[in-house]
PyMOL Python script that loads the backbone (N, CA, C, O; Angstrom):
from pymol import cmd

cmd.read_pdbstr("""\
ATOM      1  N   UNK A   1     125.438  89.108  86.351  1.00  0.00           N
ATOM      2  CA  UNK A   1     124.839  89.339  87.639  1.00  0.00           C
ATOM      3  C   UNK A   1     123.323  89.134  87.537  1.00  0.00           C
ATOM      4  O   UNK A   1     122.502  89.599  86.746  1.00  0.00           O
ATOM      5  N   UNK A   2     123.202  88.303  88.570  1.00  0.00           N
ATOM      6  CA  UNK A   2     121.294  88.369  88.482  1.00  0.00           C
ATOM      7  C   UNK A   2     120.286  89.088  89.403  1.00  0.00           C
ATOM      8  O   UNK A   2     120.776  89.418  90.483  1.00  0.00           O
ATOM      9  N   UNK A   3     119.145  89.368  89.243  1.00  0.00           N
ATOM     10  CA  UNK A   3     118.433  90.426  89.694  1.00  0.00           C
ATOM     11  C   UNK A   3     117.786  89.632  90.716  1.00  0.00           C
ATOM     12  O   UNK A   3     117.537  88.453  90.463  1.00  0.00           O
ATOM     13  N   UNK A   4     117.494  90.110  91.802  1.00  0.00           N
ATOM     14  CA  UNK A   4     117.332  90.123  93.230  1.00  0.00           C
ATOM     15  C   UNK A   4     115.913  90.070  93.217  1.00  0.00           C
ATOM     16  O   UNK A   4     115.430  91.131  92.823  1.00  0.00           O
ATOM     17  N   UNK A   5     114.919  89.029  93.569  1.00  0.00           N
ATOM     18  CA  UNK A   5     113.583  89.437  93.689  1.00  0.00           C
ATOM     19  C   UNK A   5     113.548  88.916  95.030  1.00  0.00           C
ATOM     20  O   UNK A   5     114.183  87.995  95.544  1.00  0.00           O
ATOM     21  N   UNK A   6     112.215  90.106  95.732  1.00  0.00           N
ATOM     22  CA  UNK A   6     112.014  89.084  97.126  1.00  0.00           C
ATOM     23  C   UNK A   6     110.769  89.067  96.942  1.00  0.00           C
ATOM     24  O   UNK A   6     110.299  90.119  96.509  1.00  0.00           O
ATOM     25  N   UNK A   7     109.439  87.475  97.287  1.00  0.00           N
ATOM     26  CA  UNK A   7     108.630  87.432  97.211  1.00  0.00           C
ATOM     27  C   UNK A   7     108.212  87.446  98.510  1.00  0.00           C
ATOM     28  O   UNK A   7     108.806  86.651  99.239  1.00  0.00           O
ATOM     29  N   UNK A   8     106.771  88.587  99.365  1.00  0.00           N
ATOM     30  CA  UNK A   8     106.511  88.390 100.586  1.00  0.00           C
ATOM     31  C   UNK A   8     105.061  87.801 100.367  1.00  0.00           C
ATOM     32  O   UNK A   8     104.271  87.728  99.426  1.00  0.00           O
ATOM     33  N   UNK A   9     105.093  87.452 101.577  1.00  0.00           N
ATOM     34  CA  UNK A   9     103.328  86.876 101.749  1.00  0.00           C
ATOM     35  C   UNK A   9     102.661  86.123 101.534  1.00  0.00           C
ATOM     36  O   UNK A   9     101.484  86.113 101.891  1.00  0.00           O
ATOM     37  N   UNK A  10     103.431  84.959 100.646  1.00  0.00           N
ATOM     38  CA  UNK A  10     102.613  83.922 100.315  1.00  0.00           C
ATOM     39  C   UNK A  10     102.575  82.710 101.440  1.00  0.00           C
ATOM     40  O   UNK A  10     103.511  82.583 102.228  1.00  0.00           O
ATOM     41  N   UNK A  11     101.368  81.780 101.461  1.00  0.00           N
ATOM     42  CA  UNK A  11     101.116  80.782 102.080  1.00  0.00           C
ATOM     43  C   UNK A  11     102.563  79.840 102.163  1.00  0.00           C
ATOM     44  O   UNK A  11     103.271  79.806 103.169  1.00  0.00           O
ATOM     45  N   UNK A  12     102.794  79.224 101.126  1.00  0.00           N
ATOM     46  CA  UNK A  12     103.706  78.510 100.368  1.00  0.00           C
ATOM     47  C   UNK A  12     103.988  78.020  99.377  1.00  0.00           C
ATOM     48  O   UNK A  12     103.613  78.677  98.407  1.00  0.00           O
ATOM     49  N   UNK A  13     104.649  76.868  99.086  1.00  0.00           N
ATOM     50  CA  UNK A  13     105.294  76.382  97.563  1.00  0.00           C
ATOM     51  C   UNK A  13     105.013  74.963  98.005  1.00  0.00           C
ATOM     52  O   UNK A  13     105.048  74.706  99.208  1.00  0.00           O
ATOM     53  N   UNK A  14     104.768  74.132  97.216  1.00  0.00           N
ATOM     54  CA  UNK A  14     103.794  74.694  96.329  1.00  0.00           C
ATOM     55  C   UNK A  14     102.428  74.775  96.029  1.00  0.00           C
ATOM     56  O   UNK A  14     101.501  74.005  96.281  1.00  0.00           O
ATOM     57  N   UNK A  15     102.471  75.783  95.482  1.00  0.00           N
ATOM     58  CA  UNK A  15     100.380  76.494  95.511  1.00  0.00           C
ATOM     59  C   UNK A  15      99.495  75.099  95.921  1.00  0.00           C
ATOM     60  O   UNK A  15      99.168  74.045  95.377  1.00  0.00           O
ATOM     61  N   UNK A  16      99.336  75.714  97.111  1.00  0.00           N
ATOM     62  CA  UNK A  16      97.645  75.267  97.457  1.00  0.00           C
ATOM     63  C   UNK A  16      96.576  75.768  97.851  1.00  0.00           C
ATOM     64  O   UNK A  16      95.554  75.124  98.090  1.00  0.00           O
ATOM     65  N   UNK A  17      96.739  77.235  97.980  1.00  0.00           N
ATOM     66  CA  UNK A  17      95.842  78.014  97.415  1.00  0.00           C
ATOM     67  C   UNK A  17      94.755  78.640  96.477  1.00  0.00           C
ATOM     68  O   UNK A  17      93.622  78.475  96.024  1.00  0.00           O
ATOM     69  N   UNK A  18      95.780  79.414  96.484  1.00  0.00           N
ATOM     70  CA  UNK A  18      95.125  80.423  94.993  1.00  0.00           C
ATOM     71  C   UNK A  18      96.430  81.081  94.012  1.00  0.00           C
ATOM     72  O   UNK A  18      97.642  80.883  93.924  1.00  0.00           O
ATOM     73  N   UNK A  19      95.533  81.868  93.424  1.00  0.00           N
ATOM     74  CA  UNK A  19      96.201  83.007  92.639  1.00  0.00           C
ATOM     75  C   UNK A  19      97.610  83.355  93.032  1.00  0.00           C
ATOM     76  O   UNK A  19      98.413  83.133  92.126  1.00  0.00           O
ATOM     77  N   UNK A  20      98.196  83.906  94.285  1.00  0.00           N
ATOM     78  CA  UNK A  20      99.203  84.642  94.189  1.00  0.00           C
ATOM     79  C   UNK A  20     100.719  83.725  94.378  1.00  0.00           C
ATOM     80  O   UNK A  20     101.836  83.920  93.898  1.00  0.00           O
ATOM     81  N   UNK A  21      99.994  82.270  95.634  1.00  0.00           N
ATOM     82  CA  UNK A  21     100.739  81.074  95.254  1.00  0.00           C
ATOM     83  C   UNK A  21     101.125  80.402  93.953  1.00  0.00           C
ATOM     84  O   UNK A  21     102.232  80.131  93.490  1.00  0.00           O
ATOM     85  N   UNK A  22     100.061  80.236  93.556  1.00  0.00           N
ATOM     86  CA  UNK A  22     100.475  79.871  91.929  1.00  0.00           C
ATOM     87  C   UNK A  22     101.162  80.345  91.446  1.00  0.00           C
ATOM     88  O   UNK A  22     102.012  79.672  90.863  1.00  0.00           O
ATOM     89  N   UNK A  23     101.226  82.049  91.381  1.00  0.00           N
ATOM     90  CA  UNK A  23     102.359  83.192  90.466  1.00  0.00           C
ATOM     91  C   UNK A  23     103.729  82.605  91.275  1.00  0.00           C
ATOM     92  O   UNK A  23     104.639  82.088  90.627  1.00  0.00           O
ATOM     93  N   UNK A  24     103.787  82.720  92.594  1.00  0.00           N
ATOM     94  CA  UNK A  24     105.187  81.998  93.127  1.00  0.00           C
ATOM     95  C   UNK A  24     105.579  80.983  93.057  1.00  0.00           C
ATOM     96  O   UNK A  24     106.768  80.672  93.140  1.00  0.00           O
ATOM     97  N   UNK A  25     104.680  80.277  92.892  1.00  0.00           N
ATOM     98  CA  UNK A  25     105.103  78.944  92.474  1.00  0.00           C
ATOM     99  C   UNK A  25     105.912  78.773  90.978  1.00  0.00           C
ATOM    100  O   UNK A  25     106.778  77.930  90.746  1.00  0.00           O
ATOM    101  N   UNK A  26     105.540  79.515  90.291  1.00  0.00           N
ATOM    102  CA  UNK A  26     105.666  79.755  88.917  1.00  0.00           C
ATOM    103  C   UNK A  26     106.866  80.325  88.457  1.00  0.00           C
ATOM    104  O   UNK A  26     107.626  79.932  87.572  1.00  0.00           O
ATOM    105  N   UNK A  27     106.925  81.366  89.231  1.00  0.00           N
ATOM    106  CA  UNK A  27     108.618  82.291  89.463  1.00  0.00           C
ATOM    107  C   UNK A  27     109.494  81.181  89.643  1.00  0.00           C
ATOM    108  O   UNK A  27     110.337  80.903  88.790  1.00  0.00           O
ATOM    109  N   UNK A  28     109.316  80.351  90.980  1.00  0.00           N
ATOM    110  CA  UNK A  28     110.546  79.884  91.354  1.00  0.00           C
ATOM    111  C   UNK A  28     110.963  78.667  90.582  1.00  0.00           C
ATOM    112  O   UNK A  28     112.089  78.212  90.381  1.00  0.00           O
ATOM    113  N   UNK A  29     109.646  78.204  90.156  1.00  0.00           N
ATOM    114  CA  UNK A  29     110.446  76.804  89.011  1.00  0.00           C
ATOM    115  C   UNK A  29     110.505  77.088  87.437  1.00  0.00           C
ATOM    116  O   UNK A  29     110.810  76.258  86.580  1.00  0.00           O
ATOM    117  N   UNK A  30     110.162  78.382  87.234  1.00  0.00           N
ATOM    118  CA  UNK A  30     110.273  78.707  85.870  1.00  0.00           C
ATOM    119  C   UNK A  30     111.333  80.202  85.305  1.00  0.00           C
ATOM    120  O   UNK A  30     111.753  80.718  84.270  1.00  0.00           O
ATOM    121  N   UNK A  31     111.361  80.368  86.650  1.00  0.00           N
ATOM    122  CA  UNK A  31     112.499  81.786  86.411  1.00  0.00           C
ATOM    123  C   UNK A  31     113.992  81.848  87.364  1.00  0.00           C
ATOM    124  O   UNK A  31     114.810  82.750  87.177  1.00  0.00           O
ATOM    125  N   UNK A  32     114.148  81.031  88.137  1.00  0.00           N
ATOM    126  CA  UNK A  32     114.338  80.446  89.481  1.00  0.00           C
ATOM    127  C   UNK A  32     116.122  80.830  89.383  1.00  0.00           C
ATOM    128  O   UNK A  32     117.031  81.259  90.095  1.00  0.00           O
ATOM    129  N   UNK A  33     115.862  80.333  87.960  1.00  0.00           N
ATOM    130  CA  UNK A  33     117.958  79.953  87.265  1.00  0.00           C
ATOM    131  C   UNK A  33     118.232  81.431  86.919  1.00  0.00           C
ATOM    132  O   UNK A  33     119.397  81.804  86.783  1.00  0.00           O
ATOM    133  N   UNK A  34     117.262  82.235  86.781  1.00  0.00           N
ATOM    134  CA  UNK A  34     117.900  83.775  85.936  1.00  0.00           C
ATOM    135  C   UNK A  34     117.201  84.967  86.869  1.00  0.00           C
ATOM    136  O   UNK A  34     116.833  86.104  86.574  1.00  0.00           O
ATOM    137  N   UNK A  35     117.174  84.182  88.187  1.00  0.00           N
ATOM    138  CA  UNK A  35     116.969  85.235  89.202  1.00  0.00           C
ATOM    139  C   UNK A  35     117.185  85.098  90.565  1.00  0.00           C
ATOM    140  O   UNK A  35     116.750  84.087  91.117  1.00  0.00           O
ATOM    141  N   UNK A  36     117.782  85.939  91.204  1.00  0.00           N
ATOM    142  CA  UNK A  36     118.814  85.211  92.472  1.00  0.00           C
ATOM    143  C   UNK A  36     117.005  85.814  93.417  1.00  0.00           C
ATOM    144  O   UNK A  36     116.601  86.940  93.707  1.00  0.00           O
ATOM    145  N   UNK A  37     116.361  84.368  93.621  1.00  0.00           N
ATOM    146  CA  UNK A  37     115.161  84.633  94.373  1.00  0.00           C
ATOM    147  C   UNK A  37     115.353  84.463  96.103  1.00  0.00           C
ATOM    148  O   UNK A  37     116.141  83.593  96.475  1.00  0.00           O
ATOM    149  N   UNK A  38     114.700  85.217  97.056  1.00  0.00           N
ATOM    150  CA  UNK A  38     113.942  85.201  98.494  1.00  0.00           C
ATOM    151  C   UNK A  38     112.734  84.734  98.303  1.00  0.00           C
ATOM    152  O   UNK A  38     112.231  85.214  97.287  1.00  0.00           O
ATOM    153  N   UNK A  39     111.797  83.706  99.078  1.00  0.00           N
ATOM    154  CA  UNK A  39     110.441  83.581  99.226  1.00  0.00           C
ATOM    155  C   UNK A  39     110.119  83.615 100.640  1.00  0.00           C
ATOM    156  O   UNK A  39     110.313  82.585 101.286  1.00  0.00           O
ATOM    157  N   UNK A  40     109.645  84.666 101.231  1.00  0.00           N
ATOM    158  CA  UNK A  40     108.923  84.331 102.669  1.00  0.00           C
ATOM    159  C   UNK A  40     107.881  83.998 102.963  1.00  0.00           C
ATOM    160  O   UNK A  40     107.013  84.822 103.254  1.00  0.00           O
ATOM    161  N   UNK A  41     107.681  82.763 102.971  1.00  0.00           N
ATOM    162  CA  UNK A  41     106.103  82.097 103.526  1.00  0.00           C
ATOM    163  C   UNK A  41     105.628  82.263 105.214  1.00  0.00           C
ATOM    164  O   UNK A  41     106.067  82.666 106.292  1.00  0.00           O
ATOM    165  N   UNK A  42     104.811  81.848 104.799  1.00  0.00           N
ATOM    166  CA  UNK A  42     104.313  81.853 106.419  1.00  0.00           C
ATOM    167  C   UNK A  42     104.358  80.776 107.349  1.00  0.00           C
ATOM    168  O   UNK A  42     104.046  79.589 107.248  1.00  0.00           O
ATOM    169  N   UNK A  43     104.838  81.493 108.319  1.00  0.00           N
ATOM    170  CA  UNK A  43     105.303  80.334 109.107  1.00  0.00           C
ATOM    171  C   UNK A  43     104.585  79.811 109.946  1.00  0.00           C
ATOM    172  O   UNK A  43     104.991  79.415 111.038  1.00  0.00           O
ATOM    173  N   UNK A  44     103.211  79.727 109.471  1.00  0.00           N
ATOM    174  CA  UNK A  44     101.933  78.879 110.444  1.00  0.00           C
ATOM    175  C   UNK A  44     102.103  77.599 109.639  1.00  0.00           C
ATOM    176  O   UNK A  44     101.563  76.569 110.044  1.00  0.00           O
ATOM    177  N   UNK A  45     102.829  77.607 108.516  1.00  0.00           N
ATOM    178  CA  UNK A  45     102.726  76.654 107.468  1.00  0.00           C
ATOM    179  C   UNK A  45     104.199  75.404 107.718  1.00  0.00           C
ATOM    180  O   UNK A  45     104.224  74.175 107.791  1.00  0.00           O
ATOM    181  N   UNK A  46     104.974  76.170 107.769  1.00  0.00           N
ATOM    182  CA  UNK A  46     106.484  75.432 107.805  1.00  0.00           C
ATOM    183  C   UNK A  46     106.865  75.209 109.441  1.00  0.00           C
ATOM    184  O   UNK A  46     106.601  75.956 110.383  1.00  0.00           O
ATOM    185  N   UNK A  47     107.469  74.111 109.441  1.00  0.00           N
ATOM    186  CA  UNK A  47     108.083  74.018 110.683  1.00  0.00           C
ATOM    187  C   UNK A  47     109.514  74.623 110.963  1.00  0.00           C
ATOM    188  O   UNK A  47     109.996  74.872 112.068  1.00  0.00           O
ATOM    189  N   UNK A  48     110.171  74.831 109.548  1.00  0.00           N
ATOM    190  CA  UNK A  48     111.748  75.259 109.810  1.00  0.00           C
ATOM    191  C   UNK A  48     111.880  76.678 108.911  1.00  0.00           C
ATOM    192  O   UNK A  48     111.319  76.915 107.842  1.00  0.00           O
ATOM    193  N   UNK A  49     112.653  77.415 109.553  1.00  0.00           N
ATOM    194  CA  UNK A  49     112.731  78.856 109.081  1.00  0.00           C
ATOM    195  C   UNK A  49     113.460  79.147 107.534  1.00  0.00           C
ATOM    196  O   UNK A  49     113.385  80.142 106.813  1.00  0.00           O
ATOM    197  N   UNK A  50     114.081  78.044 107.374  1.00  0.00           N
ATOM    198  CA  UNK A  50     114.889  77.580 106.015  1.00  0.00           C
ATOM    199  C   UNK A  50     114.126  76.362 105.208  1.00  0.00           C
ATOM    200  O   UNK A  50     114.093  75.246 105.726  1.00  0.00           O
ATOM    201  N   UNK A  51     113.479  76.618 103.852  1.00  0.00           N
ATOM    202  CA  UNK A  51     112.973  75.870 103.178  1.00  0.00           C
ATOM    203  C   UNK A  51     113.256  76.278 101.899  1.00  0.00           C
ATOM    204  O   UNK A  51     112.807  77.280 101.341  1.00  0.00           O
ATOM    205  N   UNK A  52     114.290  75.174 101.297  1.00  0.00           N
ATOM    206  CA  UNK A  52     114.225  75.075  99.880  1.00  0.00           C
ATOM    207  C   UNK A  52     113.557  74.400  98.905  1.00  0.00           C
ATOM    208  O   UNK A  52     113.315  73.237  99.226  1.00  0.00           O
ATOM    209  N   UNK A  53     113.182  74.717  97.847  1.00  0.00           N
ATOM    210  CA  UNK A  53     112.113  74.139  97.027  1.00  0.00           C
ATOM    211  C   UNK A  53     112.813  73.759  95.769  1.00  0.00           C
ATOM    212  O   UNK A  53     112.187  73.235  94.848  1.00  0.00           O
TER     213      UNK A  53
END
""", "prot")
cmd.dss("prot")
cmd.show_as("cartoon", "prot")
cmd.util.cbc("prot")
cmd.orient("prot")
């Protein structure tokens, strides 16, 4: 069974920001397989409410 993370608040994927994008960015392509992940970005950013990376 894999562990459940939900990431809130970031801009998006992938980092074009800063700091906390980068850490998410980082989670999801480097931990992505050994953790059943959520990312909620902001949606000033995305046009569709469903975005996979």
């Amino acid at each position: 069974m894999k562990n459940n993370v939900a990431i809130i608040g970031t801009a998006g994927v992938p980092a074009n920001y800063g700091g906390f994008e980068t850490l998410t960015e980082y989670v999801t392509k480097h931990l992505g397989e050994s953790l059943d992940l959520t990312v909620f970005c902001s949606s000033k950013n995305y046009n569709s409410k469903i975005w996979c990376y």
